[in-house]
KOLNU-743928 format. One record per residue (C-alpha): residue number from 0; residue in one letter; x, y, z. Coordinates in Angstrom, 2 decimals. Each point is the difference from the previous one (the first is absolute). Layout:
# residues N
NUM  A  X  Y  Z
...
This chain:
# residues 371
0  X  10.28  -12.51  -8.17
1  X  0.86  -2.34  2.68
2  X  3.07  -1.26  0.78
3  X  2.50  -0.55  3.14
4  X  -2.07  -0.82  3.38
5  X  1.64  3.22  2.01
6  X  -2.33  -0.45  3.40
7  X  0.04  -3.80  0.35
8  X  -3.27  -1.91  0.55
9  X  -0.50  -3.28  1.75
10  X  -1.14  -2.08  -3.67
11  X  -0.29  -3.21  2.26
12  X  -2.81  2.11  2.50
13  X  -1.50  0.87  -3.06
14  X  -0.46  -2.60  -2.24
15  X  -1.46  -1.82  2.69
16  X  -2.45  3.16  0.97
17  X  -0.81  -0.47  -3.59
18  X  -0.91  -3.53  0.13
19  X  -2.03  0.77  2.61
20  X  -2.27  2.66  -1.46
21  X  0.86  0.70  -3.46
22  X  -1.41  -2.78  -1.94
23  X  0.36  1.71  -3.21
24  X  4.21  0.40  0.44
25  X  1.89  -3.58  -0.60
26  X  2.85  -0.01  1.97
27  X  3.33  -0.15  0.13
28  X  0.14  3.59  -1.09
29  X  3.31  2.18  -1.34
30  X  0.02  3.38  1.65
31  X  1.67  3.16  -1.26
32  X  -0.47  4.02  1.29
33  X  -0.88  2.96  -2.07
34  X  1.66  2.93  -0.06
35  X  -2.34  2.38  0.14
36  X  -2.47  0.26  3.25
37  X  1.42  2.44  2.23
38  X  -1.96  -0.69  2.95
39  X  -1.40  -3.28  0.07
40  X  2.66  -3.11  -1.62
41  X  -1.55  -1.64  -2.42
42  X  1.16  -3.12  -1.75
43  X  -1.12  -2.28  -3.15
44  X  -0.70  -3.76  1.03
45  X  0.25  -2.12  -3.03
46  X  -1.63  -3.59  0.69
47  X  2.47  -2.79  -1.11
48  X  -2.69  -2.16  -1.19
49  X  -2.13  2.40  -2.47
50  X  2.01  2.69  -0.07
51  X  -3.20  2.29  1.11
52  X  1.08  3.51  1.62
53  X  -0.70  1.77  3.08
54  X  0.93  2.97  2.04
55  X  0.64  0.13  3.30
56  X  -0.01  3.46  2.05
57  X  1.18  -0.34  4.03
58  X  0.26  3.34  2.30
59  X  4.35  0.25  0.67
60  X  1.64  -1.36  2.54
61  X  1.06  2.31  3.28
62  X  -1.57  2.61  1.66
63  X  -2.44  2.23  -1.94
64  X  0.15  3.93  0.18
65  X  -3.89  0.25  -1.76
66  X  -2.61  -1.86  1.61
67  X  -1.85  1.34  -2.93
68  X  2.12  -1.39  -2.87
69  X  1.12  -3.94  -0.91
70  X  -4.19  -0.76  0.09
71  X  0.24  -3.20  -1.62
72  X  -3.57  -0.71  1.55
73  X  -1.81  2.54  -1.52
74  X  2.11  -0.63  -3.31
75  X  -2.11  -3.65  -0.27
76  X  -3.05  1.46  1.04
77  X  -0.70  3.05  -2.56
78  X  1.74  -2.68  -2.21
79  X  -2.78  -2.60  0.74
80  X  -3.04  1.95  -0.27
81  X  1.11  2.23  -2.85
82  X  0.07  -3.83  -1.62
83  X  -4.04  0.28  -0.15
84  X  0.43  3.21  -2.38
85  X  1.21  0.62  -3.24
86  X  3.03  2.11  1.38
87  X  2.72  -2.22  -0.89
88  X  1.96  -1.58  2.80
89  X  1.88  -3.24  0.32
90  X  -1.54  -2.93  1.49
91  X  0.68  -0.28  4.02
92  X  0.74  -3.00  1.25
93  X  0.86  0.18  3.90
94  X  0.71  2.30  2.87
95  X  2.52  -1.28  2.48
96  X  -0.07  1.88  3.24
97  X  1.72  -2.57  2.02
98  X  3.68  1.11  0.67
99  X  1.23  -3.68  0.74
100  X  -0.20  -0.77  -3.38
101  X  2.61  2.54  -1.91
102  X  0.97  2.51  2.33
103  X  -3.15  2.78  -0.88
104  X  -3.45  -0.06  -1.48
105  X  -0.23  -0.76  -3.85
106  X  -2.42  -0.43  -2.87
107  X  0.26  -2.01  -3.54
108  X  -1.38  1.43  -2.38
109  X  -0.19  -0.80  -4.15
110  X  2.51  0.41  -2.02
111  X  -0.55  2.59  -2.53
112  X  1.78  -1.01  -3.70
113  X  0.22  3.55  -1.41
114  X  2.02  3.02  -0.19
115  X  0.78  2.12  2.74
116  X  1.87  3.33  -1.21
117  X  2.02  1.68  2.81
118  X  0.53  3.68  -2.24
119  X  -3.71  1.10  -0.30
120  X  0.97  1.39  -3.38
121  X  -0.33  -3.54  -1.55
122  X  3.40  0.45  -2.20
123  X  -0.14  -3.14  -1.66
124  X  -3.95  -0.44  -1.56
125  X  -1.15  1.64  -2.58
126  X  -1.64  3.49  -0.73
127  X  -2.83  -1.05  -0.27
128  X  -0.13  -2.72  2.61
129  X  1.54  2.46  2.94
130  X  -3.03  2.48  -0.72
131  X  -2.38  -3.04  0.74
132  X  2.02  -1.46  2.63
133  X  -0.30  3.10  1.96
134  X  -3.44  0.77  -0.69
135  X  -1.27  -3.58  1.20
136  X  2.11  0.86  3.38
137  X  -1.91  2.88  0.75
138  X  -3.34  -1.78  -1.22
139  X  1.12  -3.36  2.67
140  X  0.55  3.31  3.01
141  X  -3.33  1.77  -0.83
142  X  -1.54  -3.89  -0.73
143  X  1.10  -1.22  3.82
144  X  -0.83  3.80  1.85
145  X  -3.70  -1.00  -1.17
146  X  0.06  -3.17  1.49
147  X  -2.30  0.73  3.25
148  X  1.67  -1.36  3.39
149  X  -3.32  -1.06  1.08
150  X  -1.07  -1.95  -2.98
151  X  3.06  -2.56  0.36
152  X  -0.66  -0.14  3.93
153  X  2.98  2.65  0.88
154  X  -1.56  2.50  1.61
155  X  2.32  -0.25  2.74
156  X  3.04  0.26  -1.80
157  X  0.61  3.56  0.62
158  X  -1.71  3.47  1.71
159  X  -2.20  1.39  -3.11
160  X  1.13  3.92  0.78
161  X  2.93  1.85  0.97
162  X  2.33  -1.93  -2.27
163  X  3.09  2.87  -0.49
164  X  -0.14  0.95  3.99
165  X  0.56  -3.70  1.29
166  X  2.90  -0.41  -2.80
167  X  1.30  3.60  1.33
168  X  -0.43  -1.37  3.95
169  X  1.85  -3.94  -0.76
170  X  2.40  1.89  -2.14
171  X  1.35  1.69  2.54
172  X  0.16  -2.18  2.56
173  X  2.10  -2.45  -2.84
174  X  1.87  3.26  -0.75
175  X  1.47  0.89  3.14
176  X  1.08  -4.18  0.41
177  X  1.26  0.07  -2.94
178  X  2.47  3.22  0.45
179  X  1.34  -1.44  3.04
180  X  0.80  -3.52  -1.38
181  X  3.93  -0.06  -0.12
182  X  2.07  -1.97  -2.46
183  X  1.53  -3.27  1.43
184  X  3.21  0.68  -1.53
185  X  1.12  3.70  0.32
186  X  -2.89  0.73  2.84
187  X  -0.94  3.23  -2.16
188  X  -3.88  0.88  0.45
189  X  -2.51  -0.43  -3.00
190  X  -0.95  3.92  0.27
191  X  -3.12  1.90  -0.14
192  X  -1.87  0.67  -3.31
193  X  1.00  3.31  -1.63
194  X  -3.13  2.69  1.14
195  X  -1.92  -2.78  1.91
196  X  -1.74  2.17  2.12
197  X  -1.28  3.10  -2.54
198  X  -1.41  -2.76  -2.12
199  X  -1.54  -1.62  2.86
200  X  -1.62  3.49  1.17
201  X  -0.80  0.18  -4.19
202  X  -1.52  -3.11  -0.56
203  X  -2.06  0.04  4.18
204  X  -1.66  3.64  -1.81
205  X  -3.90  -1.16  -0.14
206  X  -0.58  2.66  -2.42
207  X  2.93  -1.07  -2.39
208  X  -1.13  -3.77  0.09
209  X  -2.53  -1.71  -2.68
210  X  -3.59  -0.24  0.27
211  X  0.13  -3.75  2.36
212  X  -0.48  -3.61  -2.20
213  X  -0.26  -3.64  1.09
214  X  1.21  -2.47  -2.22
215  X  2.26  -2.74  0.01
216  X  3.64  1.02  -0.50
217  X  2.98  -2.21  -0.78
218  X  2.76  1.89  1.88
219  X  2.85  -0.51  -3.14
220  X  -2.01  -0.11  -3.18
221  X  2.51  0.33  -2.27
222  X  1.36  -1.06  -3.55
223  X  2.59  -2.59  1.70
224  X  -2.81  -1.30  2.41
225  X  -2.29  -1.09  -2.96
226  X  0.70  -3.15  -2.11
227  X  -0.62  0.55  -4.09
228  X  -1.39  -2.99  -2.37
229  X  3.19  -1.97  -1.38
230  X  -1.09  1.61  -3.17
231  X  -3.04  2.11  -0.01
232  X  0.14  3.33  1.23
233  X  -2.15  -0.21  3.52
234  X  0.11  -0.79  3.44
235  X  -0.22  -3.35  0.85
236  X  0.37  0.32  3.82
237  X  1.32  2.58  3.07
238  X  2.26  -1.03  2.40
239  X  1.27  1.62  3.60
240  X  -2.87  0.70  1.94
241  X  1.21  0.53  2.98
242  X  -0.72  3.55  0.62
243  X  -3.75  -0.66  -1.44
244  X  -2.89  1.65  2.11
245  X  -2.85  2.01  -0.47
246  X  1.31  4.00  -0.28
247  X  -0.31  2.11  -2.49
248  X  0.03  -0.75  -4.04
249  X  2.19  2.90  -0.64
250  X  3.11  -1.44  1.60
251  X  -0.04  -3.03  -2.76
252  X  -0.44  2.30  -2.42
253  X  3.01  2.28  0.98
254  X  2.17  -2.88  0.54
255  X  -0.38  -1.20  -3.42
256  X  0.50  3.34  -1.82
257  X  3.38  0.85  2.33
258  X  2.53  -0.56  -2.93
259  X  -1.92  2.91  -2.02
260  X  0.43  1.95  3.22
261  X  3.44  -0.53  0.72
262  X  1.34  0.28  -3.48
263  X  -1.61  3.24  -0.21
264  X  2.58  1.10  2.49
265  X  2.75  -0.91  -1.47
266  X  1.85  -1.30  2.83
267  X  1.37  -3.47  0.60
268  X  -0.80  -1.79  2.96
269  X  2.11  -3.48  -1.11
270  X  -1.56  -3.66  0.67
271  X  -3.28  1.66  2.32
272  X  -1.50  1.98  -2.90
273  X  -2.09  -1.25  -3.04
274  X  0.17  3.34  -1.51
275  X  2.57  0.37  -2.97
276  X  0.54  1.76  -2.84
277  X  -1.73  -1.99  -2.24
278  X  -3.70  1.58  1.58
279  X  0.33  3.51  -1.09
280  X  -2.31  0.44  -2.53
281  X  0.89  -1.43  -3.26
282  X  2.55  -1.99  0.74
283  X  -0.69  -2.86  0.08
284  X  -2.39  -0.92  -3.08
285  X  -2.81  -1.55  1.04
286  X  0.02  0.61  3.56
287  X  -3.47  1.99  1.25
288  X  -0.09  3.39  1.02
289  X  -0.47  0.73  3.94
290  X  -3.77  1.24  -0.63
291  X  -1.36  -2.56  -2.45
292  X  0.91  -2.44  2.98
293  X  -1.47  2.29  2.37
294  X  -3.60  0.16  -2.52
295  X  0.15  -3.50  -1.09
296  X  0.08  -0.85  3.95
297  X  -3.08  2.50  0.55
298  X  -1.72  -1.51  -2.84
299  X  0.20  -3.96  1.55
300  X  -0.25  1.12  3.38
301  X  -3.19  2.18  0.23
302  X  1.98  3.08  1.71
303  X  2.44  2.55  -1.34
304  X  2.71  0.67  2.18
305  X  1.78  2.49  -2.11
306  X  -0.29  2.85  2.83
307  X  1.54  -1.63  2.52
308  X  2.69  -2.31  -2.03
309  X  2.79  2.56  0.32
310  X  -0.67  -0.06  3.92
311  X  -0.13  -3.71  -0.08
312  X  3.74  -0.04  -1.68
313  X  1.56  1.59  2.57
314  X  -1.29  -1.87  2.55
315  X  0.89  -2.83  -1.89
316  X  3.93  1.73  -0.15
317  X  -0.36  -0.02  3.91
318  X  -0.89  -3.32  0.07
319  X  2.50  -1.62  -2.40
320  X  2.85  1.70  2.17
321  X  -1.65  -1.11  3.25
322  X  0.26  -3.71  -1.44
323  X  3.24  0.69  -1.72
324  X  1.12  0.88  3.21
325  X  -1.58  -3.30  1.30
326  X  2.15  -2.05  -2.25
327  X  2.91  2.13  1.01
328  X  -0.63  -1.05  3.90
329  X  -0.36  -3.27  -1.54
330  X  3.25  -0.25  -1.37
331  X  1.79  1.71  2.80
332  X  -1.28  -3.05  2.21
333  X  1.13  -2.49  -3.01
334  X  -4.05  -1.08  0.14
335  X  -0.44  1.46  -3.50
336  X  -0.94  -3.24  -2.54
337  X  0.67  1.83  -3.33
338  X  3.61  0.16  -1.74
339  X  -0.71  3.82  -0.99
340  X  -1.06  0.61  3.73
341  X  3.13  2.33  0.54
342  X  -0.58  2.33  -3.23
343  X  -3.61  0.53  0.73
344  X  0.67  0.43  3.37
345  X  2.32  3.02  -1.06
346  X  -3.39  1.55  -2.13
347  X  -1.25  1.55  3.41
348  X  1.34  3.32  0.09
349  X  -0.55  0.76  -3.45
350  X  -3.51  -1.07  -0.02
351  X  -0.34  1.92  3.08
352  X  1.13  2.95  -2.07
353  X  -2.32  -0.62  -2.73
354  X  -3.13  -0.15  2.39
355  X  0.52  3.30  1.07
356  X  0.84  1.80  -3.27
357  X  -3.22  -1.48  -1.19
358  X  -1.74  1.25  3.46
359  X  1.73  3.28  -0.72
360  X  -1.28  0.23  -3.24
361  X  -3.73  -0.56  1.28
362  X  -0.04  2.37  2.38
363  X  1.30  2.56  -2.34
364  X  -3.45  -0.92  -2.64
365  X  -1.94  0.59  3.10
366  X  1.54  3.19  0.81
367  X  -0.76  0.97  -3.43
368  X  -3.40  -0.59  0.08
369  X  -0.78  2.47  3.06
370  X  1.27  2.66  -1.76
């Protein structure tokens, strides 16, 4: 939850932006930070009067190394018009872009009184309600990659083909900035990712690729990113949109099945992986097996992407230690907002690591069936 304000805020600048044009927040406010938000700080604003709740999410202070990252623009948009559906979101209020105010750009946003679990294994609900609870995650995913850009006037958001070749083409240009970034401290470089460049050449393979989608994607949809019903077992809202676009459904998809991928290794990555233990199959009671998810996501989203889902994993594994690597460079410049910044930070190699076994291991079922 929130607590002590680590990257001060002018509260006076605020409140009075607030008066201003937020009718429905009474100041004078309290204001505490989360600790979770690795990218973008984010703090609770409690108004003194009603004691009514609200997030606020500002890019960080400094120079940025992504131009692509710390979006708190398109955050409120896909926020705002994702209002007019039934894909739950919290309510947006504003969209700051003027940098006199605090420092950077920031949004408020509702705040969401529900249950956000940070180990996607749900340890502490029961049986019954962690089978439901993940099922009505992957119903909300396939529910919002139906929603058509178009209908809610986003046509523009994103390009509608060529999804995984733009992520491989910003990736590395992010990459290479990110290796170089040296620590403040001991002036030791961040490092390159562990095979960077044979999964690049892997993943750039036309003939390896899925068949092309257009959807909207979320960018992080994840157990932790979704807010649970104080009591019921569903989704109540999903938060961290700042990678959002249009792309390619898969990558959602793979994102939220990574713990089932990286358990199945066996290896620990520390505070950047999801994956644990308790995913193997039957170990956790309750808990759904990888390809129920992956049917009961066909069956809500009108496609099956059960081909292509092992392809979309690994590219996911690539990802996650592109961005681990991200908050790594982060933290090297002291710019990283989260408390566990230097532990994830440390999940890059390994993850690395993991998206090539799992790379290996496709190439090998291809092999296999040309002989």
């Amino acid at each position: 939850m929130a607590g002590e304000v680590r990257q001060p805020i002018d509260v006076a600048a605020l409140s009075r932006y607030i008066d201003a044009n937020v009718p429905e927040i009474k100041t004078p406010i309290d204001v505490k930070q989360f600790g979770y938000g690795q990218s973008n700080p984010t703090y609770l604003l409690t108004s003194a009067p009603t004691g009514s709740k609200f997030v606020l999410r500002k890019k960080p202070p400094g120079q940025l190394l992504s131009k692509t990252a710390h979006k708190v623009d398109r955050e409120y948009r896909i926020i705002a018009a994702l209002s007019k559906t039934d894909v739950p979101v919290p309510k947006a209020y504003c969209l700051c872009e003027d940098d006199s105010v605090l420092g950077t750009a920031f949004y408020i946003m509702e705040f969401l009184d529900g249950r956000i679990f940070e180990d996607p294994s749900l340890p502490d609900v029961s049986v019954e309600d962690r089978t439901m609870m993940w099922h009505d995650a992957v119903r909300t995913l396939a529910k919002f990659h139906r929603v058509k850009p178009g209908d809610i006037n986003m046509s523009n958001f994103g390009k509608p083909s060529g999804f995984f070749n733009r992520q491989l083409a910003t990736f590395a240009t992010i990459s290479e900035a990110q290796a170089k970034t040296r620590d403040v401290d001991s002036n030791e470089p961040v490092g390159k990712i562990p095979h960077y460049d044979d999964m690049v050449a892997f993943f750039s393979d036309a003939a390896a690729q899925p068949r092309d989608r257009s959807s909207f994607v979320h960018g992080d949809y994840k157990i932790d990113n979704v807010v649970f019903h104080k009591t019921e077992p569903r989704v109540i809202g999903i938060l961290d949109w700042e990678m959002s676009t249009i792309g390619h459904p898969l990558s959602d998809l793979s994102n939220l099945l990574s713990p089932y991928v990286t358990a199945s290794t066996g290896v620990s990555i520390g505070a950047g992986g999801r994956g644990t233990q308790s995913f193997q199959p039957g170990a956790t009671p309750g808990l759904p097996l990888h390809d129920e998810l992956v049917a009961l996501y066909a069956e809500t989203a009108g496609w099956n992407p059960a081909q292509d889902i092992t392809w979309g994993e690994a590219f996911n594994l690539y990802r996650g230690s592109v961005i681990l690597q991200g908050i790594a460079a982060r933290y090297a410049r002291r710019q990283a907002s989260s408390l566990k910044a230097r532990d994830y930070g440390e999940g890059m190699k390994p993850m690395g690591e993991l998206a090539w076994g799992l790379v290996q291991k496709i190439k090998k079922g291809e092999a296999k069936a040309k002989l």
